[in-house]
N, C-alpha and C positions, 0 to 999 in steps of 0.2 A: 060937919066933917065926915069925910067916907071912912067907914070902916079899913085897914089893912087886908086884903085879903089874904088866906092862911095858904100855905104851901101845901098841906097835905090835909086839902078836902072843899068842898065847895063852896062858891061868896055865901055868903050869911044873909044877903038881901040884895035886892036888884041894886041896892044903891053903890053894892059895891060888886060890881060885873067886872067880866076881864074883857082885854081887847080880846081880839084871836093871837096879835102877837102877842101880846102877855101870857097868855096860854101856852103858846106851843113855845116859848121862852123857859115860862115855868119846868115843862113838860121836859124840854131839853137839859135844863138843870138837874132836874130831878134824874133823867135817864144816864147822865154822865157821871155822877155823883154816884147812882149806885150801880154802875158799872165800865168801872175806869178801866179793866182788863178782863177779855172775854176770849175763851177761845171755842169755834163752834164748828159743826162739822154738815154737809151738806153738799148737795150736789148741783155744780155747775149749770145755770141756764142762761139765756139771752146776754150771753157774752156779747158786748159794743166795744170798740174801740176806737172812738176818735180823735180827729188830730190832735189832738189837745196832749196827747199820749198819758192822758189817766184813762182804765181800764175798768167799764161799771158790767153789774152781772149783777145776777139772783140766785143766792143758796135757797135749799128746799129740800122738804124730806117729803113722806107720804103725806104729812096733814099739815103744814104750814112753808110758808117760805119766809125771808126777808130781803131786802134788798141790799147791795156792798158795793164800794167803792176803793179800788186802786190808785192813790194820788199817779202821776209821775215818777214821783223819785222812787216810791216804792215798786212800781213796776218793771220801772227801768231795768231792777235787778234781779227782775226774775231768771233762773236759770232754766226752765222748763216753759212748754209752750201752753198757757190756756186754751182748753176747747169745752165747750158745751157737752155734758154726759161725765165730765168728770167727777170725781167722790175726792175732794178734798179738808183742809183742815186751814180754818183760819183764826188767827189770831190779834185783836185790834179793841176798840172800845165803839161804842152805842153812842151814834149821835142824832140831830134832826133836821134836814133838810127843810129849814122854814116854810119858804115857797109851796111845797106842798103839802106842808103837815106831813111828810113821811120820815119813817128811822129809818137808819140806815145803818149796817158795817161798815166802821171805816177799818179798813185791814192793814195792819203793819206790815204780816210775815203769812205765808200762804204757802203751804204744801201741801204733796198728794196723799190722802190716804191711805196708809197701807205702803206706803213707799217714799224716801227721801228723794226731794227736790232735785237733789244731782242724779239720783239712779232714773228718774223717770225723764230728765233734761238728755242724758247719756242715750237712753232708749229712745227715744226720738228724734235726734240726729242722727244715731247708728242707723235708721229704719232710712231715713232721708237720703244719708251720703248711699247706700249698697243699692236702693234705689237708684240712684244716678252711675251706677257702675262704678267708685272707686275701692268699691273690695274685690272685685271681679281676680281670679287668680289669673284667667287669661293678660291679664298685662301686667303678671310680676315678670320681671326680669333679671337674671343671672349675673351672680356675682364674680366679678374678675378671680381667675386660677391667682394669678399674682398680683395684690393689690401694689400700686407702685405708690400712689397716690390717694391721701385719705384725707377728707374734711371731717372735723367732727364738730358734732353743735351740742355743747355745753355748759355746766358752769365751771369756771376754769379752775377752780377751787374747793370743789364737791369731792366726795369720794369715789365716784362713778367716771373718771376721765383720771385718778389715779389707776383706778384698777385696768384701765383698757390699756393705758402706757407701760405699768408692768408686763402684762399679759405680752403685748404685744413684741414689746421689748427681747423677755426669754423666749417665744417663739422666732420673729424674723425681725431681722435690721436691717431689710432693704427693701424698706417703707418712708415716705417721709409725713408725715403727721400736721395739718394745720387745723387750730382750734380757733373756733369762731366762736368767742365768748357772749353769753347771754343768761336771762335768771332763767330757771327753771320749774319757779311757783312763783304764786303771787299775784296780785296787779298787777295787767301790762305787760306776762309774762310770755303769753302766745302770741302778741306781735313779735315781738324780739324773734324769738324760735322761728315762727313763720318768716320773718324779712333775713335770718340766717341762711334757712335753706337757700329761699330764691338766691340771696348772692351767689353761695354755692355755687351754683350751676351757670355766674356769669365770668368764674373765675378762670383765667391762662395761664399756665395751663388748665385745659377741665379733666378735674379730679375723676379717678377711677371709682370711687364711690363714697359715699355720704353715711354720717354714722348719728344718730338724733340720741342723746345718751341722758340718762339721770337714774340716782338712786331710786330704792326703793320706798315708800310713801303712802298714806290712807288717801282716799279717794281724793280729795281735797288737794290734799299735797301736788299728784298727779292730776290736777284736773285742766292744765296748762297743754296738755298732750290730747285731752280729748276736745280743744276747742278746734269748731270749724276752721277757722283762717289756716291753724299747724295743718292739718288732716289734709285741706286741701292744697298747703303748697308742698307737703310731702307726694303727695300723689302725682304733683303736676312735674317734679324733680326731672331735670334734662339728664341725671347721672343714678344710679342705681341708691336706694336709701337700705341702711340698715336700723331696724328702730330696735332701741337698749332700753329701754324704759319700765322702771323697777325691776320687781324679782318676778318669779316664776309665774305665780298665783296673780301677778296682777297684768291685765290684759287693757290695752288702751287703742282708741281710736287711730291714732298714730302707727299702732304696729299694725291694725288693721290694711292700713293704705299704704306701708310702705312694702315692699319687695321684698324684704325677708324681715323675721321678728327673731332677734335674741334673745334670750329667758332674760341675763343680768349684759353689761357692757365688759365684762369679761369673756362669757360665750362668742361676742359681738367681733372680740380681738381675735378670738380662735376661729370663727366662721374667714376672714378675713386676709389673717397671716397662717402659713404651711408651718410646721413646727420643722425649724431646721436639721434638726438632728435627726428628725424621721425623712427627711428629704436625705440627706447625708449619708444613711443607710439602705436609702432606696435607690440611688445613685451608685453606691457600691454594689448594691446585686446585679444590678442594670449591666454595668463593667464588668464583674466576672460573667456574666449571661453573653454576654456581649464578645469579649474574650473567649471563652469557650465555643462558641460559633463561627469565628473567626478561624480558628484552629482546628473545627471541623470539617468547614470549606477548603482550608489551607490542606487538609488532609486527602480529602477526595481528589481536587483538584490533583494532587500529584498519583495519586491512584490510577487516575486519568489518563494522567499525561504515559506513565507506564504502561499501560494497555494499549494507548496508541501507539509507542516507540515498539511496543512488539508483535505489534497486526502487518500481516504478510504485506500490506502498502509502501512498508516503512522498509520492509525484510527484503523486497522484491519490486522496485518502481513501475519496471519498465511490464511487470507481470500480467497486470491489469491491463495496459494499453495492447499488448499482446492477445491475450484472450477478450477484448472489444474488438480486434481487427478479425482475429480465428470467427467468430461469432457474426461480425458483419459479413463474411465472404459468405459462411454459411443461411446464413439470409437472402443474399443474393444471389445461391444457385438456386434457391428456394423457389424464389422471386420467377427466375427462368423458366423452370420443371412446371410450377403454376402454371403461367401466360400460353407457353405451348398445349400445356392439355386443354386450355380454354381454347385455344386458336383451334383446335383439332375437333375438338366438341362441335365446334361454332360451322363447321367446315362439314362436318356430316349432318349439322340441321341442315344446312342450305342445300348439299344435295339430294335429300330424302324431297323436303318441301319442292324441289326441280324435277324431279321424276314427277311426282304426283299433279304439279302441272300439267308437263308434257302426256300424262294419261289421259287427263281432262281436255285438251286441247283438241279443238277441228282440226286444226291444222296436221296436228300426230294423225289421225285416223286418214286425211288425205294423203298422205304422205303413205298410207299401206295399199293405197290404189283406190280407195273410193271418190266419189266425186259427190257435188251436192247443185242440185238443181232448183233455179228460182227463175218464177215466173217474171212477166215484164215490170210488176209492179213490186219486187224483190221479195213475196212472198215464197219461201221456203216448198219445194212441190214433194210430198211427202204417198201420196197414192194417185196412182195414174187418172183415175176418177175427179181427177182437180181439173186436167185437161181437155181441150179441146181441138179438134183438126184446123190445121192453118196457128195455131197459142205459137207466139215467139218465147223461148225460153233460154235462159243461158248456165250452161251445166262448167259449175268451178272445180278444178283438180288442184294437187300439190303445186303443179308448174302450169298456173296461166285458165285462161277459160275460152269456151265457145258457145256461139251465140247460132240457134237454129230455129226450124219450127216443125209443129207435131204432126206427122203425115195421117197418123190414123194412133189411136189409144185399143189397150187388152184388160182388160183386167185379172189377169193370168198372166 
Protein backbone atom coordinates (compact mmCIF):
# COMPACT_ATOMS: atom_id res chain seq x y z
CA UNK A 1 0.00 0.00 0.00
CA UNK A 2 1.45 3.60 -1.10
CA UNK A 3 2.18 5.81 1.56
CA UNK A 4 -0.37 9.23 1.48
CA UNK A 5 1.56 11.82 0.55
CA UNK A 6 1.71 14.86 2.93
CA UNK A 7 0.64 18.30 1.77
CA UNK A 8 3.34 20.10 3.45
CA UNK A 9 6.61 18.49 2.43
CA UNK A 10 8.10 15.92 0.28
CA UNK A 11 6.98 11.92 -0.62
CA UNK A 12 8.62 9.91 1.92
CA UNK A 13 9.81 7.39 -0.69
CA UNK A 14 9.82 7.00 -4.36
CA UNK A 15 6.95 4.69 -3.76
CA UNK A 16 4.96 7.45 -3.01
CA UNK A 17 5.79 10.14 -5.94
CA UNK A 18 3.34 12.77 -7.21
CA UNK A 19 2.21 13.02 -10.72
CA UNK A 20 3.04 16.66 -11.94
CA UNK A 21 -0.57 17.18 -11.93
CA UNK A 22 -0.74 16.14 -8.34
CA UNK A 23 1.73 18.75 -7.65
CA UNK A 24 0.93 21.67 -9.31
CA UNK A 25 -2.81 20.56 -7.78
CA UNK A 26 -1.33 20.39 -4.53
CA UNK A 27 0.60 23.70 -5.21
CA UNK A 28 -2.73 25.39 -6.23
CA UNK A 29 -4.52 24.35 -3.15
CA UNK A 30 -1.98 25.30 -1.04
CA UNK A 31 -1.47 28.79 -2.97
CA UNK A 32 -5.35 29.62 -2.70
CA UNK A 33 -5.91 28.55 0.78
CA UNK A 34 -3.17 30.86 1.91
CA UNK A 35 -4.20 33.59 0.00
CA UNK A 36 -7.72 33.98 -0.72
CA UNK A 37 -7.41 37.95 -0.74
CA UNK A 38 -4.38 39.84 -1.90
CA UNK A 39 -3.92 43.26 -2.86
CA UNK A 40 -0.46 44.01 -4.88
CA UNK A 41 0.92 46.98 -6.31
CA UNK A 42 3.10 47.00 -9.56
CA UNK A 43 3.76 48.18 -12.76
CA UNK A 44 2.00 47.44 -15.94
CA UNK A 45 3.81 45.38 -18.71
CA UNK A 46 3.02 43.27 -21.79
CA UNK A 47 -0.59 44.39 -21.73
CA UNK A 48 -2.66 41.64 -24.53
CA UNK A 49 -5.84 41.84 -25.28
CA UNK A 50 -7.63 39.37 -27.06
CA UNK A 51 -10.90 38.60 -28.54
CA UNK A 52 -11.83 36.61 -26.00
CA UNK A 53 -12.25 40.21 -24.14
CA UNK A 54 -10.14 38.98 -20.91
CA UNK A 55 -7.20 41.30 -20.45
CA UNK A 56 -3.62 39.41 -19.45
CA UNK A 57 -0.45 41.51 -18.42
CA UNK A 58 2.42 41.33 -15.98
CA UNK A 59 2.98 43.37 -12.62
CA UNK A 60 6.69 43.91 -11.77
CA UNK A 61 8.76 45.96 -9.60
CA UNK A 62 12.65 46.41 -9.70
CA UNK A 63 13.36 42.65 -8.67
CA UNK A 64 10.46 40.29 -9.43
CA UNK A 65 7.27 40.25 -11.51
CA UNK A 66 4.12 37.96 -11.64
CA UNK A 67 1.81 37.49 -14.06
CA UNK A 68 -2.40 38.64 -13.82
CA UNK A 69 -5.31 38.06 -15.52
CA UNK A 70 -8.55 40.14 -16.23
CA UNK A 71 -11.64 37.82 -16.79
CA UNK A 72 -14.32 39.54 -19.15
CA UNK A 73 -16.75 40.54 -16.90
CA UNK A 74 -14.15 42.07 -14.87
CA UNK A 75 -12.73 44.20 -17.52
CA UNK A 76 -15.61 44.91 -18.94
CA UNK A 77 -16.04 47.49 -16.16
CA UNK A 78 -13.20 49.21 -16.32
CA UNK A 79 -13.50 52.85 -16.22
CA UNK A 80 -10.00 53.82 -17.29
CA UNK A 81 -7.81 52.77 -20.14
CA UNK A 82 -5.02 50.07 -19.54
CA UNK A 83 -1.55 50.94 -20.87
CA UNK A 84 1.84 49.45 -20.31
CA UNK A 85 4.16 51.86 -17.96
CA UNK A 86 1.38 52.18 -15.67
CA UNK A 87 1.75 52.00 -11.62
CA UNK A 88 -1.26 50.40 -10.52
CA UNK A 89 -3.00 48.51 -7.57
CA UNK A 90 -4.61 45.16 -7.71
CA UNK A 91 -6.75 43.50 -5.81
CA UNK A 92 -7.74 39.55 -6.50
CA UNK A 93 -6.42 35.97 -5.13
CA UNK A 94 -3.29 33.56 -6.28
CA UNK A 95 -4.10 31.05 -8.52
CA UNK A 96 -2.33 28.28 -10.99
CA UNK A 97 -2.42 28.04 -14.38
CA UNK A 98 -1.93 24.22 -14.71
CA UNK A 99 -0.82 23.99 -18.32
CA UNK A 100 2.10 25.81 -17.42
CA UNK A 101 2.95 25.25 -13.94
CA UNK A 102 2.51 29.24 -13.61
CA UNK A 103 0.76 31.55 -10.71
CA UNK A 104 -0.86 33.91 -11.63
CA UNK A 105 -3.29 37.23 -10.41
CA UNK A 106 -6.48 36.83 -10.92
CA UNK A 107 -7.77 40.49 -10.37
CA UNK A 108 -11.13 41.38 -9.24
CA UNK A 109 -10.69 45.30 -8.87
CA UNK A 110 -7.77 47.25 -10.52
CA UNK A 111 -6.93 50.83 -10.01
CA UNK A 112 -4.38 53.43 -10.52
CA UNK A 113 -1.81 54.29 -8.06
CA UNK A 114 -1.82 57.26 -6.78
CA UNK A 115 -5.13 58.17 -8.34
CA UNK A 116 -8.86 56.75 -8.34
CA UNK A 117 -10.20 54.87 -11.36
CA UNK A 118 -12.71 57.56 -12.31
CA UNK A 119 -10.12 60.59 -12.06
CA UNK A 120 -7.57 58.87 -14.14
CA UNK A 121 -10.71 57.40 -16.75
CA UNK A 122 -11.94 61.47 -16.70
CA UNK A 123 -8.18 62.29 -17.59
CA UNK A 124 -8.09 60.26 -20.44
CA UNK A 125 -11.02 60.98 -22.23
CA UNK A 126 -10.57 64.86 -21.48
CA UNK A 127 -7.07 64.38 -23.31
CA UNK A 128 -8.93 62.45 -26.11
CA UNK A 129 -12.11 64.44 -26.82
CA UNK A 130 -9.76 68.37 -26.76
CA UNK A 131 -7.65 66.35 -28.93
CA UNK A 132 -10.37 66.03 -31.52
CA UNK A 133 -11.47 69.63 -31.04
CA UNK A 134 -14.56 69.47 -28.94
CA UNK A 135 -13.41 72.00 -26.45
CA UNK A 136 -12.15 74.28 -29.02
CA UNK A 137 -13.79 77.75 -27.96
CA UNK A 138 -13.69 78.71 -31.52
CA UNK A 139 -17.03 76.79 -32.03
CA UNK A 140 -18.93 77.87 -28.91
CA UNK A 141 -21.84 79.74 -29.91
CA UNK A 142 -23.95 82.57 -28.59
CA UNK A 143 -26.93 82.48 -26.77
CA UNK A 144 -30.27 83.96 -28.02
CA UNK A 145 -30.93 87.92 -26.36
CA UNK A 146 -34.52 86.37 -25.98
CA UNK A 147 -34.84 82.87 -25.43
CA UNK A 148 -38.44 82.22 -26.73
CA UNK A 149 -37.83 78.64 -26.76
CA UNK A 150 -36.16 76.27 -24.20
CA UNK A 151 -35.60 72.33 -24.05
CA UNK A 152 -34.25 71.21 -20.89
CA UNK A 153 -32.84 67.77 -20.19
CA UNK A 154 -33.49 66.51 -16.96
CA UNK A 155 -34.87 64.67 -14.12
CA UNK A 156 -38.20 65.90 -14.04
CA UNK A 157 -38.30 65.45 -10.36
CA UNK A 158 -34.89 66.63 -9.09
CA UNK A 159 -34.27 69.70 -7.44
CA UNK A 160 -32.31 71.22 -10.31
CA UNK A 161 -35.33 71.88 -12.85
CA UNK A 162 -37.29 73.17 -9.85
CA UNK A 163 -34.78 75.80 -9.32
CA UNK A 164 -34.45 76.81 -13.12
CA UNK A 165 -38.61 77.10 -13.28
CA UNK A 166 -38.60 79.38 -10.32
CA UNK A 167 -35.68 81.39 -11.46
CA UNK A 168 -36.98 81.67 -14.58
CA UNK A 169 -40.34 82.22 -13.80
CA UNK A 170 -39.47 85.71 -11.40
CA UNK A 171 -37.31 86.79 -14.29
CA UNK A 172 -39.27 86.41 -17.72
CA UNK A 173 -42.58 84.70 -18.73
CA UNK A 174 -42.27 84.89 -22.22
CA UNK A 175 -40.50 81.68 -22.55
CA UNK A 176 -42.11 78.48 -23.10
CA UNK A 177 -40.30 75.61 -21.25
CA UNK A 178 -40.17 71.65 -22.65
CA UNK A 179 -38.55 69.12 -20.41
CA UNK A 180 -37.27 65.96 -21.73
CA UNK A 181 -37.32 63.81 -18.88
CA UNK A 182 -34.31 61.26 -18.16
CA UNK A 183 -32.18 59.80 -14.98
CA UNK A 184 -29.46 61.66 -14.28
CA UNK A 185 -26.90 59.07 -12.51
CA UNK A 186 -26.80 55.59 -12.61
CA UNK A 187 -26.82 52.75 -14.97
CA UNK A 188 -27.83 53.59 -18.35
CA UNK A 189 -27.85 57.05 -17.43
CA UNK A 190 -25.85 58.64 -20.32
CA UNK A 191 -27.72 57.06 -23.02
CA UNK A 192 -30.85 58.65 -22.01
CA UNK A 193 -29.07 62.16 -21.66
CA UNK A 194 -27.32 61.53 -24.92
CA UNK A 195 -30.47 60.29 -27.01
CA UNK A 196 -32.24 63.59 -25.23
CA UNK A 197 -30.13 65.88 -26.72
CA UNK A 198 -30.10 64.52 -30.17
CA UNK A 199 -34.06 64.58 -30.12
CA UNK A 200 -33.62 67.95 -29.10
CA UNK A 201 -32.43 69.22 -32.13
CA UNK A 202 -34.92 67.18 -34.36
CA UNK A 203 -37.67 68.91 -32.64
CA UNK A 204 -40.55 71.74 -34.65
CA UNK A 205 -40.36 74.02 -33.83
CA UNK A 206 -36.27 74.07 -33.20
CA UNK A 207 -35.86 75.27 -29.94
CA UNK A 208 -33.65 78.43 -29.31
CA UNK A 209 -31.60 76.52 -27.00
CA UNK A 210 -30.80 73.39 -24.90
CA UNK A 211 -30.28 73.31 -21.14
CA UNK A 212 -28.41 69.69 -19.87
CA UNK A 213 -29.22 70.40 -16.08
CA UNK A 214 -28.61 68.29 -12.68
CA UNK A 215 -27.85 68.97 -9.03
CA UNK A 216 -24.96 68.95 -7.40
CA UNK A 217 -23.19 65.41 -6.74
CA UNK A 218 -19.47 63.48 -5.82
CA UNK A 219 -17.73 62.45 -8.75
CA UNK A 220 -19.71 59.34 -9.16
CA UNK A 221 -23.11 60.92 -8.72
CA UNK A 222 -21.95 63.15 -11.88
CA UNK A 223 -20.17 60.69 -13.74
CA UNK A 224 -23.31 60.38 -16.32
CA UNK A 225 -22.08 63.96 -17.75
CA UNK A 226 -18.59 63.00 -18.14
CA UNK A 227 -19.50 59.88 -20.46
CA UNK A 228 -18.48 59.94 -23.95
CA UNK A 229 -21.81 59.38 -25.75
CA UNK A 230 -23.29 62.91 -23.54
CA UNK A 231 -19.99 64.86 -24.43
CA UNK A 232 -20.37 64.00 -27.79
CA UNK A 233 -23.97 64.53 -28.56
CA UNK A 234 -23.66 67.79 -26.69
CA UNK A 235 -21.03 68.91 -28.82
CA UNK A 236 -22.72 67.68 -31.98
CA UNK A 237 -26.16 69.82 -30.79
CA UNK A 238 -27.89 71.61 -34.04
CA UNK A 239 -29.21 74.52 -31.33
CA UNK A 240 -26.98 76.26 -28.67
CA UNK A 241 -26.49 73.95 -25.13
CA UNK A 242 -26.41 75.35 -21.89
CA UNK A 243 -24.62 72.83 -19.50
CA UNK A 244 -26.01 73.21 -15.40
CA UNK A 245 -24.52 70.49 -14.00
CA UNK A 246 -23.68 70.67 -10.18
CA UNK A 247 -22.32 73.50 -8.30
CA UNK A 248 -19.52 75.78 -8.80
CA UNK A 249 -16.58 73.66 -7.69
CA UNK A 250 -17.61 70.86 -9.83
CA UNK A 251 -16.46 71.00 -13.54
CA UNK A 252 -17.78 68.09 -16.04
CA UNK A 253 -16.91 66.95 -19.38
CA UNK A 254 -20.39 68.17 -20.62
CA UNK A 255 -19.84 71.74 -19.78
CA UNK A 256 -16.61 71.36 -21.35
CA UNK A 257 -18.30 70.89 -24.94
CA UNK A 258 -21.17 72.56 -24.55
CA UNK A 259 -21.39 76.47 -25.57
CA UNK A 260 -21.76 78.11 -22.35
CA UNK A 261 -21.20 76.46 -18.72
CA UNK A 262 -23.50 77.64 -15.68
CA UNK A 263 -22.00 77.40 -12.10
CA UNK A 264 -25.73 75.81 -10.72
CA UNK A 265 -29.28 75.56 -13.15
CA UNK A 266 -30.34 78.57 -11.66
CA UNK A 267 -27.31 80.78 -13.04
CA UNK A 268 -28.51 78.69 -16.17
CA UNK A 269 -32.13 80.48 -16.03
CA UNK A 270 -30.40 83.95 -15.55
CA UNK A 271 -27.85 83.44 -18.45
CA UNK A 272 -31.13 82.68 -20.55
CA UNK A 273 -34.24 84.93 -19.43
CA UNK A 274 -33.57 89.14 -19.12
CA UNK A 275 -34.96 90.10 -15.63
CA UNK A 276 -38.13 91.86 -16.47
CA UNK A 277 -38.13 94.41 -14.30
CA UNK A 278 -34.65 95.48 -15.23
CA UNK A 279 -35.90 95.51 -18.97
CA UNK A 280 -39.05 97.54 -17.60
CA UNK A 281 -36.63 100.22 -16.38
CA UNK A 282 -34.55 100.20 -19.27
CA UNK A 283 -37.29 100.76 -21.51
CA UNK A 284 -38.28 103.72 -19.45
CA UNK A 285 -35.18 105.53 -19.82
CA UNK A 286 -34.94 104.60 -23.43
CA UNK A 287 -38.68 106.78 -23.48
CA UNK A 288 -37.80 109.64 -21.66
CA UNK A 289 -34.20 109.56 -23.70
CA UNK A 290 -36.03 109.21 -26.54
CA UNK A 291 -38.76 111.82 -25.67
CA UNK A 292 -36.31 114.44 -24.81
CA UNK A 293 -34.71 114.11 -28.31
CA UNK A 294 -37.62 114.34 -29.95
CA UNK A 295 -38.47 117.58 -28.27
CA UNK A 296 -35.05 118.86 -29.13
CA UNK A 297 -35.45 118.19 -32.72
CA UNK A 298 -39.10 119.47 -32.43
CA UNK A 299 -37.19 122.52 -31.03
CA UNK A 300 -34.45 123.32 -33.55
CA UNK A 301 -36.51 122.52 -36.30
CA UNK A 302 -38.85 125.48 -35.46
CA UNK A 303 -35.69 127.53 -34.68
CA UNK A 304 -35.31 126.89 -38.21
CA UNK A 305 -38.07 127.41 -39.62
CA UNK A 306 -37.88 131.22 -38.03
CA UNK A 307 -34.67 132.00 -39.46
CA UNK A 308 -35.69 131.12 -42.65
CA UNK A 309 -39.28 133.07 -42.50
CA UNK A 310 -36.87 136.05 -41.73
CA UNK A 311 -33.98 135.71 -44.38
CA UNK A 312 -34.21 138.66 -46.82
CA UNK A 313 -35.64 135.40 -49.65
CA UNK A 314 -38.70 135.30 -47.75
CA UNK A 315 -38.62 139.50 -46.91
CA UNK A 316 -37.92 140.34 -50.64
CA UNK A 317 -38.58 137.30 -53.51
CA UNK A 318 -38.29 139.00 -56.45
CA UNK A 319 -34.75 140.58 -54.73
CA UNK A 320 -32.47 137.90 -55.57
CA UNK A 321 -33.85 137.39 -59.05
CA UNK A 322 -33.20 141.02 -59.52
CA UNK A 323 -29.64 141.25 -58.50
CA UNK A 324 -28.78 137.63 -60.66
CA UNK A 325 -30.12 139.59 -63.63
CA UNK A 326 -28.12 143.26 -62.33
CA UNK A 327 -24.99 140.69 -62.04
CA UNK A 328 -25.63 138.83 -65.45
CA UNK A 329 -25.67 142.04 -67.57
CA UNK A 330 -22.60 143.02 -65.77
CA UNK A 331 -20.90 139.92 -66.96
CA UNK A 332 -22.00 140.37 -70.10
CA UNK A 333 -20.51 143.99 -70.73
CA UNK A 334 -17.57 142.20 -69.14
CA UNK A 335 -17.66 139.51 -71.67
CA UNK A 336 -17.82 142.42 -74.47
CA UNK A 337 -14.81 144.92 -73.03
CA UNK A 338 -12.74 141.39 -72.99
CA UNK A 339 -13.35 139.91 -76.79
CA UNK A 340 -12.54 143.53 -78.12
CA UNK A 341 -9.38 144.04 -76.37
CA UNK A 342 -8.52 140.41 -77.48
CA UNK A 343 -9.75 141.33 -81.08
CA UNK A 344 -7.34 144.58 -80.90
CA UNK A 345 -4.45 142.80 -79.31
CA UNK A 346 -4.81 140.00 -82.16
CA UNK A 347 -5.06 142.81 -84.81
CA UNK A 348 -1.74 144.56 -84.03
CA UNK A 349 0.24 141.13 -83.86
CA UNK A 350 -0.79 140.62 -87.30
CA UNK A 351 0.20 143.84 -88.41
CA UNK A 352 3.62 144.23 -86.70
CA UNK A 353 4.33 140.18 -88.04
CA UNK A 354 3.16 141.96 -91.87
CA UNK A 355 5.50 144.70 -91.80
CA UNK A 356 8.41 142.51 -90.82
CA UNK A 357 7.47 140.49 -93.82
CA UNK A 358 7.10 142.97 -96.35
CA UNK A 359 10.89 144.12 -94.83
CA UNK A 360 12.07 140.72 -95.60
CA UNK A 361 10.62 140.42 -98.87
CA UNK A 362 12.45 140.67 -102.62
CA UNK A 363 9.72 141.66 -103.88
CA UNK A 364 9.67 145.15 -101.13
CA UNK A 365 13.25 145.81 -102.31
CA UNK A 366 12.02 145.51 -106.04
CA UNK A 367 9.56 147.55 -105.56
CA UNK A 368 12.12 150.62 -104.53
CA UNK A 369 13.67 150.30 -107.98
CA UNK A 370 16.10 147.50 -107.86
CA UNK A 371 16.26 144.75 -110.08
CA UNK A 372 17.76 141.24 -109.80
CA UNK A 373 19.65 139.52 -112.39
CA UNK A 374 19.96 135.66 -113.39
CA UNK A 375 21.85 134.00 -115.63
CA UNK A 376 20.36 131.33 -118.27
CA UNK A 377 20.65 128.69 -115.84
CA UNK A 378 18.58 130.90 -113.09
CA UNK A 379 21.72 131.35 -111.14
CA UNK A 380 21.27 134.53 -109.27
CA UNK A 381 24.31 137.06 -110.95
CA UNK A 382 25.80 138.73 -108.02
CA UNK A 383 29.58 140.28 -109.32
CA UNK A 384 29.96 141.16 -112.91
CA UNK A 385 32.94 138.61 -112.83
CA UNK A 386 30.33 135.65 -113.18
CA UNK A 387 29.85 137.03 -116.79
CA UNK A 388 30.72 136.71 -119.93
CA UNK A 389 30.43 138.62 -123.51
CA UNK A 390 27.70 137.21 -125.76
CA UNK A 391 25.93 135.24 -121.50
CA UNK A 392 22.16 135.64 -122.23
CA UNK A 393 20.72 136.99 -118.88
CA UNK A 394 17.47 138.12 -117.65
CA UNK A 395 17.33 141.00 -115.23
CA UNK A 396 13.57 140.91 -112.92
CA UNK A 397 12.05 144.40 -111.60
CA UNK A 398 8.88 145.01 -109.54
CA UNK A 399 6.71 145.06 -112.91
CA UNK A 400 7.88 142.34 -115.26
CA UNK A 401 11.46 141.30 -116.78
CA UNK A 402 13.87 141.45 -119.76
CA UNK A 403 15.80 139.20 -121.36
CA UNK A 404 19.43 140.31 -122.97
CA UNK A 405 22.87 139.58 -123.55
CA UNK A 406 26.47 140.86 -122.04
CA UNK A 407 28.10 143.07 -124.65
CA UNK A 408 31.37 143.41 -122.77
CA UNK A 409 31.86 143.03 -118.50
CA UNK A 410 34.01 145.94 -115.81
CA UNK A 411 34.62 145.21 -112.91
CA UNK A 412 34.23 148.73 -111.77
Amino acid sequence: MLDTPSLFGPPASPESSLTVSQLTAHIKELLEAAFPVVWVRGEVSGLARPRSGHVYLTLKDDRAQIRAVLWRSVAGRLRFDLADGQEVLCRGNLGVYAPRGEYQLVVQRIEPAGMGALELALRQLREKLQREGLFDPARKRPLPQFARRIVVVTSPTGAAVRDFLQVLDRRWRGADVLIIPTRVQGHGASGEIAAAVRAASRLNPVPDCLVVARGGGSLEDLWAFNEEPVVRAVAASAVPVVSAVGHEIDVTLCDLAADVRALTPSQAAELLAPDAAELRAALSQMRRRLAAALRGRLADGRARLRAIKASAVFRRPRGLIEDRARLLDELEQRAARAARQRLDRARQCTEKLAARLDALSPLAVLARGYSVTQRADGAVVRSARELAPDDAITTRFAQGRAVSRVAETHDR
